[in-house]
C-alpha positions in Angstrom: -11.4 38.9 -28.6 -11.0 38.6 -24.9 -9.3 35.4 -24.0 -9.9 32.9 -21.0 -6.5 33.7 -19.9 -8.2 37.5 -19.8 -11.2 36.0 -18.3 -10.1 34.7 -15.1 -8.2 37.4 -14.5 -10.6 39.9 -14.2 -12.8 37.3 -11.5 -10.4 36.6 -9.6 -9.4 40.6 -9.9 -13.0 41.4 -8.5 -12.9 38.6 -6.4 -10.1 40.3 -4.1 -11.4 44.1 -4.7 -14.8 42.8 -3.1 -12.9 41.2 -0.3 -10.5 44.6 1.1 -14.3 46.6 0.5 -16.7 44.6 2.4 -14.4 42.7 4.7 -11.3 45.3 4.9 -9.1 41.9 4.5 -7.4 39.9 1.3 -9.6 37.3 0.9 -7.1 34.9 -0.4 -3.5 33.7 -1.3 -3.3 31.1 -3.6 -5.4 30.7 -6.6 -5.0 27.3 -8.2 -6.1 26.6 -11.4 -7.5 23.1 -13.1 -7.3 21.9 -16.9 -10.1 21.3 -19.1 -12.5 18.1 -18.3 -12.0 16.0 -21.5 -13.1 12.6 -22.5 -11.0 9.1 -22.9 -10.5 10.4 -26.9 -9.2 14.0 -25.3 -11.8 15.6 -26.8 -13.2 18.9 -24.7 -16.4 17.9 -22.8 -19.6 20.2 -24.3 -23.2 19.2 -24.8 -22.8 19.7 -28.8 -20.6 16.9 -29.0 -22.7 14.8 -26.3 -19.8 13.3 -24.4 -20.5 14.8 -21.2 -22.2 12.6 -18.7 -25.1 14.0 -16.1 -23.5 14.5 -12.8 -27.0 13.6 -11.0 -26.8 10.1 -13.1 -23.2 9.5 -12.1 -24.0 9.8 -8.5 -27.2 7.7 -8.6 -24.7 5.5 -9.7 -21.8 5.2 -8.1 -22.6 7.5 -5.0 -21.7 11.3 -4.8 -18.1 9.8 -2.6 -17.4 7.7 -5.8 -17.9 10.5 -8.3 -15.9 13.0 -6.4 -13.0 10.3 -5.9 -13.4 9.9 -10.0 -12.5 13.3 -10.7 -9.7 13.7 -8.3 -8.1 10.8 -9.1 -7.8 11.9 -12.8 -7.1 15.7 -12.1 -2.9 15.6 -11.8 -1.5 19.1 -11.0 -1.6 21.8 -13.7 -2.7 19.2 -16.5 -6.3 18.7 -18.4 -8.3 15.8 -16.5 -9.2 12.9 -18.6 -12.1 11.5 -17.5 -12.9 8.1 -17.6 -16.0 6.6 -15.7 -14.4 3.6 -14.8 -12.7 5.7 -12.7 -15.7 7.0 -10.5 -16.6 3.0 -10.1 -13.0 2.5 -8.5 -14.2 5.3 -6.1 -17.4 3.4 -5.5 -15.3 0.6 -4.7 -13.2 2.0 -1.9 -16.2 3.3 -0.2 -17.4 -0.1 -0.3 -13.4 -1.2 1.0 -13.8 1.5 4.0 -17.5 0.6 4.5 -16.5 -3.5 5.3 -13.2 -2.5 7.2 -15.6 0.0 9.4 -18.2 -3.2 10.2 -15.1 -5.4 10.6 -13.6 -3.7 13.3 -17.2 -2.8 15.0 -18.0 -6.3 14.8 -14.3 -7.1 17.2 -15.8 -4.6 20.7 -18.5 -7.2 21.7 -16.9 -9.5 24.0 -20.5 -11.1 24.5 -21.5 -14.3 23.0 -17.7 -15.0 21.9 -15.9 -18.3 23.0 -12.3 -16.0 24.6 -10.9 -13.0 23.8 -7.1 -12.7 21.6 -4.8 -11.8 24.3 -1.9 -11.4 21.7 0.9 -8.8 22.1 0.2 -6.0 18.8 2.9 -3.7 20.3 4.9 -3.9 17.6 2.1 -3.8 15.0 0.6 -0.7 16.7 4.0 1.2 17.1 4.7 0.6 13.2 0.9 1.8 11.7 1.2 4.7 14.6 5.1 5.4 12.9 3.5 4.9 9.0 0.2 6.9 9.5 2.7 9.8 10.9 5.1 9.6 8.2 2.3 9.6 5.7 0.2 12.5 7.2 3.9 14.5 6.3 3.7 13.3 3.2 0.4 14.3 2.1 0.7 17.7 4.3 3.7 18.3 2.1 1.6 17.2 -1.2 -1.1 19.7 -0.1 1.4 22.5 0.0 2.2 22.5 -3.1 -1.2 22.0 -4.4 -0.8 18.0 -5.7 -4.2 17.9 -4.6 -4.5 14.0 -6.7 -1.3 12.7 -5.2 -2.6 13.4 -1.7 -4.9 11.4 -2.8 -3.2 8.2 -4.3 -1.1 8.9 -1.2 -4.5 8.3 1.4 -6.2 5.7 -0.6 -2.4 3.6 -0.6 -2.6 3.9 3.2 -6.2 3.1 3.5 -6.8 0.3 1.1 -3.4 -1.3 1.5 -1.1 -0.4 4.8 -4.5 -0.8 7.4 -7.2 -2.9 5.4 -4.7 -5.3 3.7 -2.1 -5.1 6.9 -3.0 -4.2 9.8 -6.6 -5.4 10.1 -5.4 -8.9 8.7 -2.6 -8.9 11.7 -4.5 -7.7 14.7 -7.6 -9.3 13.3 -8.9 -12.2 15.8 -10.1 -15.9 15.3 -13.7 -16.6 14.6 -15.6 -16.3 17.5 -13.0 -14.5 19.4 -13.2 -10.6 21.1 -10.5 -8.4 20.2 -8.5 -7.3 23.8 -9.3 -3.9 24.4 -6.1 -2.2 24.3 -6.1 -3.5 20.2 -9.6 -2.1 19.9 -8.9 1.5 21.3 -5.8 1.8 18.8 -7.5 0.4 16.0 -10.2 3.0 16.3 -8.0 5.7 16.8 -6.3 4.6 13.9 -9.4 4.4 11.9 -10.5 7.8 12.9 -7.2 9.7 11.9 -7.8 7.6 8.6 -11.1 9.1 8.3 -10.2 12.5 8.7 -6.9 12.5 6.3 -10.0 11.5 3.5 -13.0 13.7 5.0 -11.8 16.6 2.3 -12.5 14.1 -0.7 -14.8 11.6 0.5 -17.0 13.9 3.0 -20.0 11.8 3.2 -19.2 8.2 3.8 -16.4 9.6 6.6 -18.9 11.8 8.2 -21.6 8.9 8.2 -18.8 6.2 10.4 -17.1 8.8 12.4 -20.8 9.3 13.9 -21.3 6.0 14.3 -17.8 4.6 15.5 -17.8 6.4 18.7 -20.8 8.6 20.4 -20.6 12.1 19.7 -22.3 14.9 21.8 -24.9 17.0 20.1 -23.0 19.1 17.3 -20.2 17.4 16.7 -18.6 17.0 13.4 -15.2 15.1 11.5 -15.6 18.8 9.7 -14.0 20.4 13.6 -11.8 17.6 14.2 -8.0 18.5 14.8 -6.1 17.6 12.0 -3.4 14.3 12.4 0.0 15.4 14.0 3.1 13.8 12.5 6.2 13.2 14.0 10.0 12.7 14.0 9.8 9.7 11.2 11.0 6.7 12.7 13.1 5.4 9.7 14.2 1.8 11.1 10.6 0.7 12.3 9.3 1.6 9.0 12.4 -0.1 7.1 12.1 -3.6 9.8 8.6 -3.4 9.1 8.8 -3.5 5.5 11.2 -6.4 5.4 8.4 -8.6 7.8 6.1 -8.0 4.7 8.4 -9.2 2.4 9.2 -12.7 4.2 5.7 -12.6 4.4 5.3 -12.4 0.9 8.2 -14.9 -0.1 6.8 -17.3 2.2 3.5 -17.3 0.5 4.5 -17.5 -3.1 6.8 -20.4 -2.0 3.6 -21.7 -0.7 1.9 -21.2 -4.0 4.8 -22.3 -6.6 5.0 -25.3 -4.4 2.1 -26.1 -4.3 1.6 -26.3 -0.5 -2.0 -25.2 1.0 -2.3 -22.6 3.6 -3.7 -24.9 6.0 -0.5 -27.0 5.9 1.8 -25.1 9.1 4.9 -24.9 7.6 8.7 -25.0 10.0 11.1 -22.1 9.1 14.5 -21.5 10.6 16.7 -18.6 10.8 20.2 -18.5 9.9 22.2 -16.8 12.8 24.5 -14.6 11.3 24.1 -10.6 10.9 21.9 -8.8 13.4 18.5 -9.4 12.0 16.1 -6.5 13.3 13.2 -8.0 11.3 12.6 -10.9 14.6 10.6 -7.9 16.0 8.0 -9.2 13.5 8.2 -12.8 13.8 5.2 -13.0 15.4 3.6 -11.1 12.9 5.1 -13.0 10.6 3.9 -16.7 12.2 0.2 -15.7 12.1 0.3 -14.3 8.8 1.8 -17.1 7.2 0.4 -20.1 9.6 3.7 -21.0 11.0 4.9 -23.6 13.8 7.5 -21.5 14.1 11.0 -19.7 13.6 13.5 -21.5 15.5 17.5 -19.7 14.9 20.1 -22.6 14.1 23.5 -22.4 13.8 24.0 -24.3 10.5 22.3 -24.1 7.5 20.0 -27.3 7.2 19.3 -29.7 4.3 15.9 -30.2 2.8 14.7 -26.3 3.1 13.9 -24.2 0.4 16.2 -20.7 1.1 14.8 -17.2 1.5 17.0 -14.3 1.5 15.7 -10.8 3.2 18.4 -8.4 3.2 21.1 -10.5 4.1 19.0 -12.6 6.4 18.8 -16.2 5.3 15.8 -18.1 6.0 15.0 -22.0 5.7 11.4 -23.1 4.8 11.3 -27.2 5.3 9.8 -28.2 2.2 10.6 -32.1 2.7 7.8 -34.1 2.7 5.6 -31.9 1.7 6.5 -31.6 -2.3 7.7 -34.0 -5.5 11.4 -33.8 -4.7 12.8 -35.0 -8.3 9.2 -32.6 -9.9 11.2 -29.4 -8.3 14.8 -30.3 -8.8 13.9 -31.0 -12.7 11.1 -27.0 -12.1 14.7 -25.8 -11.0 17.1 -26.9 -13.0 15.2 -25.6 -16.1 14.5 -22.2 -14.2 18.4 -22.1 -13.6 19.4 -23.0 -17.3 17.3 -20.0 -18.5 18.9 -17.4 -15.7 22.4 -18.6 -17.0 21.4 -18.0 -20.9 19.9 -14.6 -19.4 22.7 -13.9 -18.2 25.2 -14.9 -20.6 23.6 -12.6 -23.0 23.7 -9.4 -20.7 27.7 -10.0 -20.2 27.9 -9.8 -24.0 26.0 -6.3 -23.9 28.6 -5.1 -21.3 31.7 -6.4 -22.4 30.7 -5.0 -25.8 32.9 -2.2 -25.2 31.1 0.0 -28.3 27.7 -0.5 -26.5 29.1 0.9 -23.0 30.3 3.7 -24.7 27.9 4.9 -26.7 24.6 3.9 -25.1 23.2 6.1 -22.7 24.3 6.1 -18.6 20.9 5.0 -17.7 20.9 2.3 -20.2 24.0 0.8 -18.9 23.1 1.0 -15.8 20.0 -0.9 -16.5 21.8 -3.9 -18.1 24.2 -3.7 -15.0 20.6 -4.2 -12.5 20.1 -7.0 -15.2 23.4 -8.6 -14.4 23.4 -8.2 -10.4 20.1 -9.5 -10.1 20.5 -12.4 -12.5 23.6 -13.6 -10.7 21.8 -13.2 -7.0 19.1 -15.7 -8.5 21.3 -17.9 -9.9 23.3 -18.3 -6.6 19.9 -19.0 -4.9 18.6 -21.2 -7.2 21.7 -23.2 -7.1 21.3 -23.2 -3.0 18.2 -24.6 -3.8 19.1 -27.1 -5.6 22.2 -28.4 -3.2 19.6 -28.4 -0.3 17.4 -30.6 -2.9 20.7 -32.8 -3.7 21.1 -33.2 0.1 18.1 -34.5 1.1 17.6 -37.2 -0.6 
């Protein structure tokens, strides 16, 4: 019985025989091989058993973009591909995500009609997504090479869907009724572009559609002969200064939420001067994103403020006025009186010295992560509560 093994063998066998006699040359290098297509039970697809949906149907349904995105994302290297429908609709859904970003950022050239035009500085913004779409690009060039073809993937649609559309855009994005300047526009669309062709090779038809569109193209022109995106020497501290904006970002907003406080309320934050803080780059960034008055730098730590820590970096958030004083100091003290019983049982773990020697490294050192970040939340907690104490 010949075996499938056998079988590909003797294709890809004739495959390179008929390249070196009618083309004198190998035809190829690599050969990369896929797993079986099964279904959510991991049964083989076949028509006998019926689980094996229409292609044609699929695509009627979720676009021929969505379907193709479906597979890939289920197709990890050298395993079978579990297939799973649902998976085609998230496909369907990003073409939707790159479809609304491309009419956003068409709908920011026209300066006609609108009451000004943002003359804000995006220097900063521009350098980081220029630094993040580099460092990317080596990433999924790297992933390509050795043939982690649905990484590459995860890798593009992170970028897409979360660094520019849930990022960038939102930053460099103007006010109603208010032109983008057209320094912003040109690198947004360049942006955009390089975007496009990182995802032509899965998503061919929606990318091909907005590259035409975005830009005028002479006769013949395709995303299919553009030059690939160039990376560069990855700029480590940008990247890193950039990524602790986002977080301050992020803290500020939950304290927003937890509190309580609506995001048309400007909120007053101060900055701790102390360590070098490489993160005021930002802070402009950080203002718009998080309707701010503003970050003023004191020289003492102030009463009344709820505390934020980013790396070292202690911010103030002036909560006073805005939120049930004794409400919080009671949400806090209850919050703190769990941490400490939290904590109090990881000590015993540790200083149980039959558990630390017999459990596993890892293990250990997970109950050691337990123990640091307990007692970093318990020493902010209890900040928050002095600066509660204090001001009333």
């Amino acid at each position: 019985m010949v075996t499938a093994p056998e079988i590909l063998f003797f294709w890809v066998a004739r495959m390179i025989i008929a390249g070196y006699e009618y083309r004198g040359e190998k035809p190829f290098t690599n050969v990369y091989l896929t797993g079986i297509v099964r279904d959510k039970l991991g049964r083989k697809m076949s028509k006998s058993l019926g689980n094996s949906p229409d292609p044609l149907d699929l695509i009627a349904k979720y676009g021929a973009d969505g379907v193709r995105i479906g597979m890939l994302f289920s197709s990890p290297a050298g395993n079978d591909l579990p297939f799973d429908e649902s998976l085609c609709e998230q496909g369907r859904n990003f073409a939707n995500k790159i479809w609304n970003a491309f009419r956003l950022i068409n709908g920011w050239k026209d300066t006609e009609g609108k009451d000004g035009i943002d003359n804000r500085d995006y220097t900063k913004i521009t350098e980081w997504f220029s630094a993040k779409l580099e460092a990317e690009t080596a990433t999924i060039n790297d992933l390509y090479s050795k043939y982690r073809i649905s990484e590459a993937l995860i890798a593009i649609y992170k970028l897409i869907w979360d660094d520019f559309c849930s990022w960038y855009l939102e930053i460099v994005k103007p006010g109603i009724g208010i032109a983008m300047k057209e320094e912003t526009y040109k690198s947004t669309i360049t942006f955009f572009e390089s975007l496009l062709k990182l995802l032509h090779p899965f998503m061919p038809f929606i990318t091909e559609e907005i590259w035409q569109t975005i830009r005028e193209r002479k006769y013949g022109e395709s995303i299919m002969m553009e030059k690939w995106p160039e990376t560069g020497k990855e700029n480590i501290l940008l990247l890193n200064n950039f990524a602790s904006a986002m977080e301050l970002v992020t803290e500020i907003r939950n304290l927003r939420k937890t509190k309580s406080i609506p995001m048309r309320e400007p909120l007053s934050v101060s900055l701790f001067i102390g360590k070098s803080n490489n993160i005021e780059d930002f802070h402009a960034m950080v203002i718009k994103m998080c309707n701010l008055s503003a970050i003023e730098k004191i020289s003492t730590k102030p009463d009344g403020h709820a505390p934020i820590m980013i790396n070292d970096h202690e911010y103030f958030v002036l909560t006073q006025g805005l939120i049930n004083q004794e409400e919080e100091q009671k949400k806090i003290t209850e919050e703190l009186s769990y941490t400490k019983s939290f904590l109090e049982s990881v000590m015993k773990k540790l200083n149980n010295e039959r558990f630390v020697s017999s459990a596993k490294p890892e293990v250990v050192a997970i109950e050691n992560k337990k123990k640091s970040d307990a007692e970093a939340k318990i020493k902010l907690l209890e900040s928050q509560l002095e600066g509660l104490g204090k001001s009333h």
